[in-house]
C-alpha positions in Angstrom: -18.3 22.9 66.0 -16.6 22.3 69.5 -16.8 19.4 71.4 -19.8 19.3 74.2 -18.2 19.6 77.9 -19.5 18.4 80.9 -21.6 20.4 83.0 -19.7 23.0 85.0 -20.8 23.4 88.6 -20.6 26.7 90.3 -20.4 26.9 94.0 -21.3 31.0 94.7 -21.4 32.7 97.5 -24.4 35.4 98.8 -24.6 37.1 101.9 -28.0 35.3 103.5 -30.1 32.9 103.6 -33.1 33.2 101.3 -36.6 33.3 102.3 -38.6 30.8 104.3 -41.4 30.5 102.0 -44.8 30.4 103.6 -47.5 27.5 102.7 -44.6 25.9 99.7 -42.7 23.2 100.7 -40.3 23.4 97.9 -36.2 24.6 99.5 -35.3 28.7 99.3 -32.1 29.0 98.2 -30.2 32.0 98.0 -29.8 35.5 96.4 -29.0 35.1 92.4 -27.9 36.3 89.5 -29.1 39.8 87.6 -30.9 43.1 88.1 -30.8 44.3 84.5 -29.3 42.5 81.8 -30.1 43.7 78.5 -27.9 46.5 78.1 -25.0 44.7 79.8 -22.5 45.2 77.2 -23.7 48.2 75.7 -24.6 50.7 78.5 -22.9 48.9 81.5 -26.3 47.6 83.3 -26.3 46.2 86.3 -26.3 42.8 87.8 -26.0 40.6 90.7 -24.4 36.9 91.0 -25.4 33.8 93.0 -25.2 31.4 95.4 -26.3 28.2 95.0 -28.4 26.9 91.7 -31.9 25.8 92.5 -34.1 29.1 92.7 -37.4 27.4 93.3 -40.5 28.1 95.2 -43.3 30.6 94.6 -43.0 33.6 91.7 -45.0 36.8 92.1 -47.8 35.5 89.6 -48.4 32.7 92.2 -49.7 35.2 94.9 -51.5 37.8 92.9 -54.7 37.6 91.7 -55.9 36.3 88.2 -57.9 39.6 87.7 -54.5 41.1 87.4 -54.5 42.8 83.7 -50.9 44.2 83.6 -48.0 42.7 85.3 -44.0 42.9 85.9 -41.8 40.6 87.6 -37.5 40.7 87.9 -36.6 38.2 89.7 -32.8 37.7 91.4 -33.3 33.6 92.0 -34.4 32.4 88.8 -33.5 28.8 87.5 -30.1 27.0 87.9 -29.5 26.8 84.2 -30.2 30.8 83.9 -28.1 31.7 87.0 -24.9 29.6 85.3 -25.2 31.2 81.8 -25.7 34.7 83.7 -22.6 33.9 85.7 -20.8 33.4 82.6 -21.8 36.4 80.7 -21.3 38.6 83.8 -17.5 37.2 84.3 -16.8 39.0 80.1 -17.6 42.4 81.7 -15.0 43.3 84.5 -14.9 46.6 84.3 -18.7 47.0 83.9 -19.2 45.4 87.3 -17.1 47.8 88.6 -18.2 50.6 87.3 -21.4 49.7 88.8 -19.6 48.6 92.2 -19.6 45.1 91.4 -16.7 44.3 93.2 -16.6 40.2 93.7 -19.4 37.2 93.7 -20.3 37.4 97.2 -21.4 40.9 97.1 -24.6 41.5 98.0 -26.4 44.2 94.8 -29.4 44.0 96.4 -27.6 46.9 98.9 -26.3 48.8 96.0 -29.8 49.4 94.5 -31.8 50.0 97.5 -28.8 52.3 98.7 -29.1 54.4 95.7 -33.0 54.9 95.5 -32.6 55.8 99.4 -29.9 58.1 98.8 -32.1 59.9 96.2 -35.1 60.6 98.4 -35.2 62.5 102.2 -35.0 59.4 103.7 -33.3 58.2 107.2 -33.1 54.7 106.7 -30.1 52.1 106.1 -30.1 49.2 104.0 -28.0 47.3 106.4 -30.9 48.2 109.2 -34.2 48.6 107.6 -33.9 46.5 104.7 -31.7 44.0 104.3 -33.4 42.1 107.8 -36.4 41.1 105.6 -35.9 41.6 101.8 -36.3 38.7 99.2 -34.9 37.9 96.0 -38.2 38.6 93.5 -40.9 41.1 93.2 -43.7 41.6 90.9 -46.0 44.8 89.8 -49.5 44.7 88.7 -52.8 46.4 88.0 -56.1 44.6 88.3 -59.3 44.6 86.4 -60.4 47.3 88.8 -57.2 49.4 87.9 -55.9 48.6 91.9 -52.3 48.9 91.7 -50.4 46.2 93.8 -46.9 45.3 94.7 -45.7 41.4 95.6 -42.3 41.9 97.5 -40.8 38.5 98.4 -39.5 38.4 102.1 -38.1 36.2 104.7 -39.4 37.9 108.2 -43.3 39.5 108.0 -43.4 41.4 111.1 -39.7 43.2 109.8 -41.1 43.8 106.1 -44.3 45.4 107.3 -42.6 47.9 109.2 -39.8 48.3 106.6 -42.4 48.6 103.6 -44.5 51.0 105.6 -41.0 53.5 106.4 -39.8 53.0 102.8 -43.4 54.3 101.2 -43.4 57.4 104.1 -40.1 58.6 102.9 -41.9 59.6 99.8 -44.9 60.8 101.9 -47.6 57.8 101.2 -48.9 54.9 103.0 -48.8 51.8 102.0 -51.1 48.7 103.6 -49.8 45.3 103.3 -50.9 41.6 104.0 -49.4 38.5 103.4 -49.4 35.2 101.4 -47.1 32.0 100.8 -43.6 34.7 101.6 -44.7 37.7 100.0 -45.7 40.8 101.0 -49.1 42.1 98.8 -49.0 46.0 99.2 -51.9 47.8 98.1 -53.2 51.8 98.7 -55.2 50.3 101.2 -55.7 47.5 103.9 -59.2 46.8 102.4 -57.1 46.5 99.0 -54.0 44.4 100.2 -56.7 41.9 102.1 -58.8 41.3 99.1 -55.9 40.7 96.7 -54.9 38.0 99.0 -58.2 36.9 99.5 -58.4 36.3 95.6 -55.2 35.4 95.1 -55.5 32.0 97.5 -58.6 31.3 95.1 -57.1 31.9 92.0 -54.1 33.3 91.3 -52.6 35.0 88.4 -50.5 31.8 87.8 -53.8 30.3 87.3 -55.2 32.5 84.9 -56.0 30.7 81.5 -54.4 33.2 79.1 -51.5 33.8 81.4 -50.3 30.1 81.3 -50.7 29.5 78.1 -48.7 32.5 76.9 -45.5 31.7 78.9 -46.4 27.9 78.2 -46.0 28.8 75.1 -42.9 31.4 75.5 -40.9 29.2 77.7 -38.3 29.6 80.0 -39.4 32.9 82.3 -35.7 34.1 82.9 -34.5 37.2 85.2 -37.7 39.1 84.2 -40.8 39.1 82.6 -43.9 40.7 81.2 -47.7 40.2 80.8 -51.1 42.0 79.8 -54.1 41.3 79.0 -54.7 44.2 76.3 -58.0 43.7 75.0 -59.3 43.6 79.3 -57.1 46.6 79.1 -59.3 48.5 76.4 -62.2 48.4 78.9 -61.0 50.7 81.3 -61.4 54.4 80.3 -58.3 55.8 81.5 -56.3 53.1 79.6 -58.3 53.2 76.4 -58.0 57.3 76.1 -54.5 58.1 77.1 -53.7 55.2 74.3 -55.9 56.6 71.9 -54.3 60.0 72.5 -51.2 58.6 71.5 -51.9 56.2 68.9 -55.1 57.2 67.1 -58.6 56.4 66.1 -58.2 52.3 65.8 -56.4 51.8 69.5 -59.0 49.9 70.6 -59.6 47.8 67.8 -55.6 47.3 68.0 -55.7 46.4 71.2 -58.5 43.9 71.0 -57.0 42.1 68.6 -53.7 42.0 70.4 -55.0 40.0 73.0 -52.7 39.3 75.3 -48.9 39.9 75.6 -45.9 38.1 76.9 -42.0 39.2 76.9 -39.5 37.7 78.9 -35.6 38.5 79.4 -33.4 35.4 79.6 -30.2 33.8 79.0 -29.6 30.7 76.6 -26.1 29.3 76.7 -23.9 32.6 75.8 -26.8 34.3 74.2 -29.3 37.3 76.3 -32.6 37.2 74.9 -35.4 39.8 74.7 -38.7 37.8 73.5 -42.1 38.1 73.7 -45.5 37.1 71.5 -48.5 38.9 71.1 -52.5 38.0 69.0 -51.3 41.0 66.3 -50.9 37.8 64.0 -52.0 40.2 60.6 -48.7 42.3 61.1 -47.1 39.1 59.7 -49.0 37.6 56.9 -46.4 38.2 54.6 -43.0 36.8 55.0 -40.1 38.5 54.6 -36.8 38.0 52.4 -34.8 34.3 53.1 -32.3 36.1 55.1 -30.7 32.4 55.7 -30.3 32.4 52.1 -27.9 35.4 51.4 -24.3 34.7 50.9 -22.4 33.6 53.9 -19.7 36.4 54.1 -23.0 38.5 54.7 -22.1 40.5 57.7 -25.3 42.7 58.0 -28.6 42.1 57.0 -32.1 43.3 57.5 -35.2 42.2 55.5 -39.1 42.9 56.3 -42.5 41.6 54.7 -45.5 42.8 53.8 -45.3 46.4 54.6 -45.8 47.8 51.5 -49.4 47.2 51.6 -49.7 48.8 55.0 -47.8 52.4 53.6 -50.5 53.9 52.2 -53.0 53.4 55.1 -50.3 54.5 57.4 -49.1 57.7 55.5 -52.3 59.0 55.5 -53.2 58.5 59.3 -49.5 59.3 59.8 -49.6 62.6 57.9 -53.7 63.3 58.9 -52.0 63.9 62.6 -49.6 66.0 61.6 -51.8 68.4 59.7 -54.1 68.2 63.4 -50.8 68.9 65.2 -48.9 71.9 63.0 -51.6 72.9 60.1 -54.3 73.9 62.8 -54.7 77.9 62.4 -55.8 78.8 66.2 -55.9 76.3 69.2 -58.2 76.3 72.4 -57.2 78.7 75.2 -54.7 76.2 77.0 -54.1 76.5 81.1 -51.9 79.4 82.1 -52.5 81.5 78.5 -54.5 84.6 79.1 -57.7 85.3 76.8 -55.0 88.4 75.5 -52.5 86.0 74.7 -54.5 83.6 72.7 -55.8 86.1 70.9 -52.4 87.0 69.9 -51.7 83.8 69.1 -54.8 83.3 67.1 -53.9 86.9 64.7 -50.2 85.7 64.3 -51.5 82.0 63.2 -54.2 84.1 60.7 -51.1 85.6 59.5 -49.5 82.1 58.7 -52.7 79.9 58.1 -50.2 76.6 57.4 -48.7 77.2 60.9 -45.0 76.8 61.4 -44.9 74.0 59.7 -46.7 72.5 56.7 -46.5 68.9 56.0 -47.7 69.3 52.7 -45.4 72.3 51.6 -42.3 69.7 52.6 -43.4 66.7 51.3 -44.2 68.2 47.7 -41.0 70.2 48.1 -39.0 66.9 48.8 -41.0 64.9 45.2 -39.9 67.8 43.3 -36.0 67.7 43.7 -36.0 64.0 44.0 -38.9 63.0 41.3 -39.9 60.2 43.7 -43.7 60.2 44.1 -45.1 59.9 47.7 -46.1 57.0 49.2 -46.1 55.1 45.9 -42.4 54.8 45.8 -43.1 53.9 49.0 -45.1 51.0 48.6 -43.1 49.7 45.7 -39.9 49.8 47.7 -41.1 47.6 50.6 -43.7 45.7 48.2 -44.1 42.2 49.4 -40.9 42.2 51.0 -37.6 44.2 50.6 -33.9 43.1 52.0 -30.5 44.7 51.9 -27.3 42.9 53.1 -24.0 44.0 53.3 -20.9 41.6 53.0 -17.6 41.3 54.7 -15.4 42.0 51.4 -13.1 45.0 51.7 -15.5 46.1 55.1 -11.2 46.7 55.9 -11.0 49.7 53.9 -13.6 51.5 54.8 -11.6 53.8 57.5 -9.5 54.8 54.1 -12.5 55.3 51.6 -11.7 58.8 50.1 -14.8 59.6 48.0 -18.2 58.6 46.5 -16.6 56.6 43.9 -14.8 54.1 46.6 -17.9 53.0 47.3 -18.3 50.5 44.9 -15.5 48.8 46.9 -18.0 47.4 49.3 -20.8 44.6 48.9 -24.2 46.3 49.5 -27.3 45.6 47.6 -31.1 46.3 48.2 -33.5 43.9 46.6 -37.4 44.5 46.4 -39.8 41.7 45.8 -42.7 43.8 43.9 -44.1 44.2 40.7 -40.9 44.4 38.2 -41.6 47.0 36.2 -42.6 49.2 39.3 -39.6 48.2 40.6 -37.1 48.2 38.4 -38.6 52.3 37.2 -37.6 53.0 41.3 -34.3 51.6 41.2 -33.5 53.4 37.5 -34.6 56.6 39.4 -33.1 55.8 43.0 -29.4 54.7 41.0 -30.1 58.3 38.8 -29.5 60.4 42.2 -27.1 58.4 43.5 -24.9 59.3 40.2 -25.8 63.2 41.3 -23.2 63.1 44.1 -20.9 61.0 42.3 -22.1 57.2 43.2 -22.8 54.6 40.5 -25.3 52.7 41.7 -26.1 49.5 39.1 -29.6 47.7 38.9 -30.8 44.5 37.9 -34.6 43.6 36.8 -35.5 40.4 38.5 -38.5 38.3 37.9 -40.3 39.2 40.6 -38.7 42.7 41.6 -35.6 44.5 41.1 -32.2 44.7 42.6 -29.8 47.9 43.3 -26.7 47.4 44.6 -22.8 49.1 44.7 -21.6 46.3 42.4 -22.3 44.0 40.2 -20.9 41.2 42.2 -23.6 42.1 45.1 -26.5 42.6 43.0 -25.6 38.9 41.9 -25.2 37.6 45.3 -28.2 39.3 47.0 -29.7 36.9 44.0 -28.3 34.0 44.4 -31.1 31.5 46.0 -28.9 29.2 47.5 -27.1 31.0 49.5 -25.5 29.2 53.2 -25.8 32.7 55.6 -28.3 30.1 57.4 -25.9 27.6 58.2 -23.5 30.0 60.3 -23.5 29.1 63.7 -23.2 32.9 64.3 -26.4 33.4 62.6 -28.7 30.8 64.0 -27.4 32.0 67.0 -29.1 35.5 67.4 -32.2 34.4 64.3 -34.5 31.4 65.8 -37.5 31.3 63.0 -35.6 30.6 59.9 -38.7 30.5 57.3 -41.3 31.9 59.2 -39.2 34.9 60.0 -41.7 38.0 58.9 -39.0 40.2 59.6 -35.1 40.5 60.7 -32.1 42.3 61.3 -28.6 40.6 61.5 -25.9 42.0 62.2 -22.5 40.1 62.5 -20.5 42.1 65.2 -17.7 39.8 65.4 -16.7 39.9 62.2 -17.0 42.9 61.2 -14.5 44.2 64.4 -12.2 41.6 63.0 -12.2 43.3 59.5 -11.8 46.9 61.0 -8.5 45.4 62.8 -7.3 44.8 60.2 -7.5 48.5 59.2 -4.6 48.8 61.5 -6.7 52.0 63.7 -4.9 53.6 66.7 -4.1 52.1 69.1 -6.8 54.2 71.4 -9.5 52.6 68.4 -7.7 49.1 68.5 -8.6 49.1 72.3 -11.8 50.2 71.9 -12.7 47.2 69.5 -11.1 44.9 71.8 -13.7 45.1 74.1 -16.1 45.0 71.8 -14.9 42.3 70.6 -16.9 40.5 73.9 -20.3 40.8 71.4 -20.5 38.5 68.5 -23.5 38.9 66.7 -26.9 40.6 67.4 -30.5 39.4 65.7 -33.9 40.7 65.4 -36.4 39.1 64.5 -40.3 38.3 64.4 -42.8 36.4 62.6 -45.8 34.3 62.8 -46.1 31.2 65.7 -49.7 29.7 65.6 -52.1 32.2 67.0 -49.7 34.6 67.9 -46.7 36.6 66.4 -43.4 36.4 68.1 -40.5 38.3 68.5 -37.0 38.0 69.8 -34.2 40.2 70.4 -31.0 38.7 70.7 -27.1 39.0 71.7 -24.9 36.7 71.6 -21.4 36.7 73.1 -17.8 35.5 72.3 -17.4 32.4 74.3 
């Protein structure tokens, strides 16, 4: 490990002063650090840098009410520590600041997004005019119990931000109403509306709300954005409940009852972005998965899940029950725009072909025939009380110049199921007999409490090896923060594996293109059981 340095102090630059904050006594600073962050080396993102390192004072959960169900925040002057480690991560992606127009620190991105969304409507307003004069550095969305959609905009002149927020909403045609609280503006559908959130909101605020603290008490750090509702208030109103049970069957309310509440928050922890969030759907994760911390430690992908097989059996059939409503159905209701003539076309072509176009059945008894797997047994002994593959680094150098099915016994792969053996090990006999069809040898290994399949016997060994030190790379703990407890987890070592394709010797066009890759080390999935809730995390770490 490397020596601990000193704190680093950044002295940034931003083009105003931030906000006088209404009734908070606590110092505005200036415009910081990120407007979307998650896909920041992967898609290009967008972000914004800061100036100074204290972003106190009031959030948007501070001036909306607590009978606020469903809620967004982003917010631009988060917290010193999160405004240096977003400084850093920005600085490893030159040329996707610029492709964004990132073009130096003191730039003010606030202009470059509300440029862009004025450019896309029929709107005759400037940035530099209309908004810039009164625009903040956070904002928050949110429905109520009453499903009132409101907005908290942050802002540093009232009388400026009610005309500007009024001329922004009439470029699309609607009216907005807005009152104000502690430096935001609360804009509602209506006046009535925008008075009565603030009303509530000075007698309790959403910040206030039971359920809310003690979700990100429990979450931490809030970062550049975050995420909260209340799903089981949520299941009470109508529209909610049915366009979710539309989408996700018969037991969405049940579902959503028992979920609770929900949290997710984006952040940055030293050179790591994280995506993470917790929920009350604790019985997802009863079972945990496979000791990923455990495999071998030139593991270089891994991904391991528990206690699914019990749910596949349940889910096929609700899974497969909605298909057979979607594509078995031989006539359907006279839809809007179809004349009575044209259904009843329809309906004699669908007599014609009574299993529709498509017939779930038909495929999936086609598909146990050629393969002799049996559906969703096979399924439920493959993921059994938990199921892990891993893939190590040996030889991962030759893979550009593997010529045939045969080469792949080259590489260290292996797929271990924790299930009954003799279930298990009848799967893998089959599962290794097709892979021998195409010419891939495939051995297995009975286990005493599963089975193992793997390219080689060196990986089917090492996949069961108990002591295994993958959990003591800093690259792992890194991007995998519940070590036992993890329920299940993907890990996938970007770092090295780039370094083993170098060493391929690719074109120089490929050779450039894992260069900058090279700026990702490692990214980690991962979710398990915390309490009374189950928690998640999605993480990227970086090269420092």
């Amino acid at each position: 490990m490397t020596e601990q340095q000193p704190p680093i102090t950044y002295e940034l630059s931003t083009p105003d002063e931030a906000p006088a904050g209404g009734g908070r006594n606590t110092k505005r600073l200036a415009f910081g650090a990120i407007a979307t962050v998650v896909v920041l080396a992967l898609a290009g993102g967008a972000f914004a840098v800061v100036k100074k390192l204290d972003g106190g004072g009031a959030q948007p959960h501070d001036v909306l009410p607590s009978s606020v169900v469903a809620y967004a925040r982003v917010d631009v002057d988060p917290s010193a520590s999160q405004k240096i480690a977003l400084f850093k991560l920005i600085r490893k992606f030159p040329e996707a600041a610029d492709d964004v127009g990132i073009k130096s620190a003191d730039q003010d991105v606030r202009k470059l997004l509300v440029e862009e969304a004025l450019e896309e409507g029929d709107c005759d307003l400037s940035y530099d005019d209309d908004v810039k004069p009164w625009l903040g550095s956070r904002i928050g969305v949110a429905l109520d119990d009453e499903q009132v959609p409101l907005v908290a905009i942050q802002v540093s002149d009232e009388e400026k931000a009610e005309k500007g927020i009024k001329d922004l909403f009439a470029c699309d045609d609607e009216k907005a109403a807005v009152a104000f609280l502690d430096g935001y503006a609360i804009v509602a559908e209506t006046q009535k509306q925008a008075d009565a959130a603030v009303k509530a909101a000075e007698k309790k605020p959403l910040a206030d709300n039971a359920a809310f603290a003690s979700d990100f008490e429990d979450l931490g750090e809030q970062g550049v954005a975050s995420a909260w509702g209340d799903f089981e208030a949520l299941a009470e109103i109508p529209d909610f409940k049915a366009g979710f049970a539309s989408a996700a069957g018969p037991d969405t309310e049940k579902m959503l009852k028992q979920a609770g509440t929900m949290a997710t928050t984006l952040r940055v922890d030293g050179s790591t972005l994280e995506l993470a969030g917790l929920s009350g759907l604790t019985d997802a994760y009863d079972t945990k998965g496979g000791s990923l911390d455990k495999l071998p430690a030139d593991t270089v992908a891994a991904l391991s899940v528990g206690g699914v097989g019990k749910q596949v059996s349940a889910q096929y059939d609700a899974f497969f029950s909605q298909l057979d409503r979607g594509f078995g159905s031989p006539a359907l209701e006279p839809a809007d725009g179809l004349t009575p003539e044209q259904q009843d076309a329809y309906d004699d072509f669908m007599a014609d072909e009574p299993v529709g176009l498509f017939d779930p059945a038909a495929m999936i008894a086609e598909f146990e025939r050629s393969t002799g797997l049996k559906l969703p047994e096979d399924l439920e002994t493959l993921f059994g009380e938990s199921l892990t593959v891993s893939i190590g680094s040996s030889n991962l150098e030759n893979v550009p110049a593997l010529s045939g099915p045969a080469d792949v016994a080259e590489l260290d792969v292996a797929l271990k199921m924790t299930t009954d053996p003799a279930k298990a090990i009848d799967l893998a006999t089959r599962l290794a007999a097709l892979a021998s069809q195409v010419g891939i040898e495939l051995p297995t290994k009975e286990t005493d409490d599963g089975a193992i399949i793997a390219t080689n016997e060196d990986a089917a060994e090492a996949i069961d090896t108990p002591n295994g030190k993958l959990g003591d790379d800093d690259t792992f703990t890194s991007v995998m923060p519940y070590g036992d407890d993890t329920a299940f987890g993907l890990f996938v070592d970007v770092g090295t594996i780039l370094d083993k394709l170098m060493e391929a010797d690719p074109p120089d066009d490929v050779a450039k293109d894992i260069e900058e890759a090279r700026t990702v080390k490692a990214v980690g999935l991962s979710g398990g059981k915390d309490g009374e809730h189950s928690v998640f995390s999605l993480r990227v770490s970086f090269a420092k």
